[in-house]
N, C-alpha and C positions, 0 to 999 in steps of 0.2 A: 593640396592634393586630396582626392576623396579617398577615403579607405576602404580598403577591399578586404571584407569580413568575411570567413570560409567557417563556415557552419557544420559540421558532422555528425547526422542525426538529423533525420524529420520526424521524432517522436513529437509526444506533447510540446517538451521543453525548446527542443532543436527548432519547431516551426514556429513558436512564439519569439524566439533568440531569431530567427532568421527575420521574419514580420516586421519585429520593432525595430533590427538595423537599420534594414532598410527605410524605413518610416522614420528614420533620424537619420535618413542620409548618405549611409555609405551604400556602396555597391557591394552584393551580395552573394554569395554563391552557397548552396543547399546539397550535401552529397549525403545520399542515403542509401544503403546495401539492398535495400528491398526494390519490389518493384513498383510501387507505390507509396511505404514509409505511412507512419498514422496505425499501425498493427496493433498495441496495446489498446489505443483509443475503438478501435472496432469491438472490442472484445468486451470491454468494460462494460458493467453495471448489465451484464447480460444480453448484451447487445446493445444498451437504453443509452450508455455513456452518463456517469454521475458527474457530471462536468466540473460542479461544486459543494461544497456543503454551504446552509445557511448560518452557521454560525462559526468563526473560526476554531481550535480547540489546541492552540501552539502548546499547550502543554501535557498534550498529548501524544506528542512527536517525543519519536524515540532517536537517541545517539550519542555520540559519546562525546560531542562536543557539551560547551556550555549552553543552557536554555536562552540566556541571552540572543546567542548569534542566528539561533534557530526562530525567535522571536522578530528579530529585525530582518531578517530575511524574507519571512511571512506576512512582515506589517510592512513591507516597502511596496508592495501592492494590495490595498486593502480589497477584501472580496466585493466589496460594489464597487470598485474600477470594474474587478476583473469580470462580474457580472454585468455593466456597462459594455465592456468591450465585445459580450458575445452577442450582447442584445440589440444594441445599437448600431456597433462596426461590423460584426458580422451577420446582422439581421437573422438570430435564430432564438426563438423565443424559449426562454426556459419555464420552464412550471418545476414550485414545490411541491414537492410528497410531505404531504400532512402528518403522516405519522413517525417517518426520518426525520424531516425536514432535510433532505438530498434536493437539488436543482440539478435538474434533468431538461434534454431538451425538450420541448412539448412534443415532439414528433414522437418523442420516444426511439428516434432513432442516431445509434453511435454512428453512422456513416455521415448521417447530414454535421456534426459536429469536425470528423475528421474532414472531409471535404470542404465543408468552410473553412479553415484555417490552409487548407494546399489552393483554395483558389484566392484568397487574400495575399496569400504568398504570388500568386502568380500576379496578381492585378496590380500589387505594386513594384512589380516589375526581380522579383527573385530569381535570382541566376538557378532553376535545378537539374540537379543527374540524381537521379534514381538507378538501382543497381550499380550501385558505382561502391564497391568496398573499399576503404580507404585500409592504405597497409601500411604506410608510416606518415610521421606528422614530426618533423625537425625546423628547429631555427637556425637561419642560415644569417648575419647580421643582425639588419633590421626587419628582414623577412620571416616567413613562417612560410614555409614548403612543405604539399600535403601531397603525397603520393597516393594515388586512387586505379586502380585497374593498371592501362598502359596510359597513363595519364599525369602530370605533376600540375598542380596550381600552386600558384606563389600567392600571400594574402600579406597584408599587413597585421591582421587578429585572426585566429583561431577559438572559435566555441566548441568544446566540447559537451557532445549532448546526448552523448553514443549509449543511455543508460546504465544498467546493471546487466544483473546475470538471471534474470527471473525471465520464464515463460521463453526459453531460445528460440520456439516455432515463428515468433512476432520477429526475429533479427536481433535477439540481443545474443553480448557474445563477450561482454567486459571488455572491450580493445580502448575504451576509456581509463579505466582502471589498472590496465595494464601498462598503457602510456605515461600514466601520473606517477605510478610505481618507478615505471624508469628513469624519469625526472627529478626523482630524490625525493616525490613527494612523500607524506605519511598517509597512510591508505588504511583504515582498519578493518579488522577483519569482515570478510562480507561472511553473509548467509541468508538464508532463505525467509523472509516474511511477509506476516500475512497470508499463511499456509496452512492447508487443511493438517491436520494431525492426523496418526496413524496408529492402529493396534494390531500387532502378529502374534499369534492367530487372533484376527475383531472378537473380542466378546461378547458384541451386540449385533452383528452382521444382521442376525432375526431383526434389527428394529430397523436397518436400511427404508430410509424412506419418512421415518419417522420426523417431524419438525416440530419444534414450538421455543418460543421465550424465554430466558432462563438470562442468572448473573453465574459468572465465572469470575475463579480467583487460583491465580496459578502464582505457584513461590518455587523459588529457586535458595541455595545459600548468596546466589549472589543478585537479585533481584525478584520482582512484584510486579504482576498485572492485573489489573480486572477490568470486566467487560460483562455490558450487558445487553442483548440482543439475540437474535435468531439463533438458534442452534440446530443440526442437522446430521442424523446418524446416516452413513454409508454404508458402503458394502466392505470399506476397509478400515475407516474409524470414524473421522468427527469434523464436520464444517460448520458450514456457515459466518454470519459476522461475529460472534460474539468468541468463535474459537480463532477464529483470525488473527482476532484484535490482540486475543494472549498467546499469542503461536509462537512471536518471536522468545517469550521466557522459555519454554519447552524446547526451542531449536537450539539454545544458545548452552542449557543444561546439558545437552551431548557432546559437548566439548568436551577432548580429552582432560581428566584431573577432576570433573563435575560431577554432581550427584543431579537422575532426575529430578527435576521438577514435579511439584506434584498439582494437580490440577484439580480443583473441590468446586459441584454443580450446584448452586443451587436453583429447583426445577421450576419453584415458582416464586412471586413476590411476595409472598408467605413465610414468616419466622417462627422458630421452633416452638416458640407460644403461643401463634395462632394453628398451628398445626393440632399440637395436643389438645388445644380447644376443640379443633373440628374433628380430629380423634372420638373423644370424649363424647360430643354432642351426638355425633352422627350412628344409625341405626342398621343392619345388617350387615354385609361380608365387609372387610375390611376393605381390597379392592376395589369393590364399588363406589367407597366413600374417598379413597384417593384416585379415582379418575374421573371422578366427579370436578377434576382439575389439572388432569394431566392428559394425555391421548392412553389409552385402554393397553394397548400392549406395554408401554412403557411404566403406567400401574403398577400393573401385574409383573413385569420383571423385578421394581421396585421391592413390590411387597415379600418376593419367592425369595430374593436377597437376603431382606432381613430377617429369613426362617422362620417367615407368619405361614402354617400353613391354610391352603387355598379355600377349607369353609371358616376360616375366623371369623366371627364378626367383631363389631368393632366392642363391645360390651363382656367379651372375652377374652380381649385382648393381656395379655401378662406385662407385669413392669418393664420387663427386658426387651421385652417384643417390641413395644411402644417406641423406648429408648432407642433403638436400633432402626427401625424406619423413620422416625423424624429426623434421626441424623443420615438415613441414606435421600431425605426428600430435602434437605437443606444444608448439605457439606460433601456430599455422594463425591468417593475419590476414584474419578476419572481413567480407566485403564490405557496407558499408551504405552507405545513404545517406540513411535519413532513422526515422521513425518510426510507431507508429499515432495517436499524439495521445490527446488527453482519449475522444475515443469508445469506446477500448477501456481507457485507465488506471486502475490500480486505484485511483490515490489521487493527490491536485493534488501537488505541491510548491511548496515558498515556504510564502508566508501572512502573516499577522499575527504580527509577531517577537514571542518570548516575554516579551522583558525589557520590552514594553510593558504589559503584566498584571502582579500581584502573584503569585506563586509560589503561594501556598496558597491562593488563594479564582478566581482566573483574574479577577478583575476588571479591567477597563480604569485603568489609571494616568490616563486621560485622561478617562473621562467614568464618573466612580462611580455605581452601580447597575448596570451593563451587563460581564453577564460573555460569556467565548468559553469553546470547545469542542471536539474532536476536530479533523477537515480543515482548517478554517478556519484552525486555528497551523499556522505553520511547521517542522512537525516528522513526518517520515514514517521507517517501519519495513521490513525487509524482508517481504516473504512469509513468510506463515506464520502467521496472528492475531495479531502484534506491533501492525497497526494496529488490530484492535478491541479489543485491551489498551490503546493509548492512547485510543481512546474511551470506552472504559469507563469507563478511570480517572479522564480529564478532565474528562466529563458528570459523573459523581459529584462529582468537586470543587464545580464549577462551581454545581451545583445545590444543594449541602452550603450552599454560602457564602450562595447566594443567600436561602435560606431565613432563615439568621441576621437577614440586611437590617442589619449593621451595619459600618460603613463601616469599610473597609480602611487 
């Protein structure tokens, strides 16, 4: 008998789990609450869609499972499959960015990305309903009965591919995570990652607008991250990739019982030796000679900080003075206080712990026929298409197994 695989979710993950089913054979059905599904995928990389990164970076995935499982999850589809499969299968040519190394489509555009994978879904033959909210999902024997709208489908596997809780305006809304919880699975705690950070009252609001380069390094009592890339002052606190990347240590420090995290800039690739060198050598206001490597307003707040007043030059400078700006130009601690939350997050954290699934098929240990998929685990990447490498990968599992229909 073929089996009849019911998919929930046309995210990244959902329509690579529904694709591959089907392309191994079972018959398919694709229910997504939106009216189109691909919502995250439009949005990404600024519209450009970062489809992949050029090199993997599994241990840079953050969660609470083991690095192992996180490992094998990511290496059961290696990134030249999965750049093959856009390249080839779905004829859309990627080009690298030189100085990320991100794969991107060459078009530069996230639609032609999302719409290749809903017309691959269509071409080989994908049962879909769009707008169709699914509002329970029960096993009835051998079956799996999915209630959607005024509607029931019977399947023989269920994928779950429904995401997290980040960006709700795209359709997410946890009814994955919600499900798994009910099922007796272990779900850890979500929150917000890959999130711009927050300061009330900003006490750079003046520098909105402001970008450049810089290493972050945020500590927690109970964890470490750093990050180096882009940085970006707001009108409310602090973006870019590089505070993304450490956003989850800072969101996770506001847990009840926690002490902030604290976040230390440093502004350029410059150490506190080469500083006081350029200190030293360099000739009139002091300002001048630090933005001779920083952007000018951000200088000059630098320098006001450290209580240099605004005609120092550098050859007047006082022992303390000195002391005090090399350490606000290479450990500067970061003013925050809070976060942007799921409305702006690229990706949940937490999830459905991995060791509750079977490693090679994502099925549930707990309630067999019922696999998971990208957001939904516990298991998130930095910036850079690391997460839709793990959707890729995982939906392709997910949907691989499903189709087999043979119990794990």
């Amino acid at each position: 008998m073929t089996p009849h695989v019911i998919v929930i979710g046309a995210g990244a993950a959902g329509l690579m789990a529904a694709i591959s089913a089907r392309e191994a054979g079972a018959e398919v059905t694709l229910l997504e609450r939106t009216a189109d599904g691909g919502r995250k995928i439009l949005i990404s990389g600024g519209g450009r869609c970062n489809v992949l990164p050029s090199i993997a970076a599994p241990e840079r995935f953050v969660s609470e499972s083991p690095p192992s499982l996180v490992r094998g999850l990511l290496g059961a589809w290696p990134l030249a499959g999965q750049q093959r499969f856009f390249e080839r299968d779905l004829g859309i040519a990627l080009a690298r960015e030189d100085d990320s190394g991100k794969l991107f489509p060459a078009s530069n555009r996230a639609r032609d990305v999302r719409d290749g994978l809903v017309a691959r879904a269509r071409e080989c033959g994908v049962g879909r309903r769009f707008g169709s909210a699914v509002t329970a999902v029960e096993r009835r024997g051998e079956t799996w009965l999915v209630r959607a709208a005024e509607s029931e489908l019977a399947g023989t596997r269920v994928v779950i591919a429904t995401g997290g809780l980040s960006v709700p305006k795209t359709g997410s809304d946890g009814f994955g995570l919600a499900l798994a919880r009910a099922l007796g699975h272990v779900v850890q705690p979500t929150y917000a990652a890959l999130t711009p950070l927050t300061d009330s009252p900003p006490a750079h609001a003046g520098l909105a607008g402001v970008s450049l380069p810089v290493r972050l390094d945020a500590a927690s009592a109970r964890e470490r991250s750093r990050a180096a890339g882009g940085f970006l002052f707001t009108h409310r606190g602090y973006s870019g990739p590089s505070v993304l990347d450490v956003s989850h240590v800072a969101v996770r420090s506001q847990w009840p019982g926690a002490d902030l995290a604290t976040v230390r800039v440093a502004w350029t690739a410059m150490d506190a030796t080469a500083w006081r060198t350029e200190l030293a050598e360099s000739r009139g206001r002091v300002s001048n000679a630090v933005s001779r490597h920083l952007p000018q307003r951000l200088a000059e707040m630098l320098v006001h900080e450290a209580g240099i007043p605004d005609d120092r030059t550098c050859g007047q400078l006082r022992r303390e003075e000195r002391t005090a700006l090399v350490r606000a130009l290479t450990e500067y601690v970061l003013p925050w206080t809070g976060d942007e939350g799921y409305r702006t997050a690229e990706v949940t954290g937490g999830g459905l712990a991995l060791d509750e699934v079977h490693r090679g098929t994502l099925e549930s240990r707990r309630a067999p026929g019922l696999h998971f998929c990208g957001e939904v685990l516990d298991a998130f990447g930095p910036i850079g298409g690391h997460n839709f490498s793990w959707a890729w990968s995982t939906g392709r599992a997910a949907g691989l197994a499903a189709a087999a229909a043979v119990p794990a």
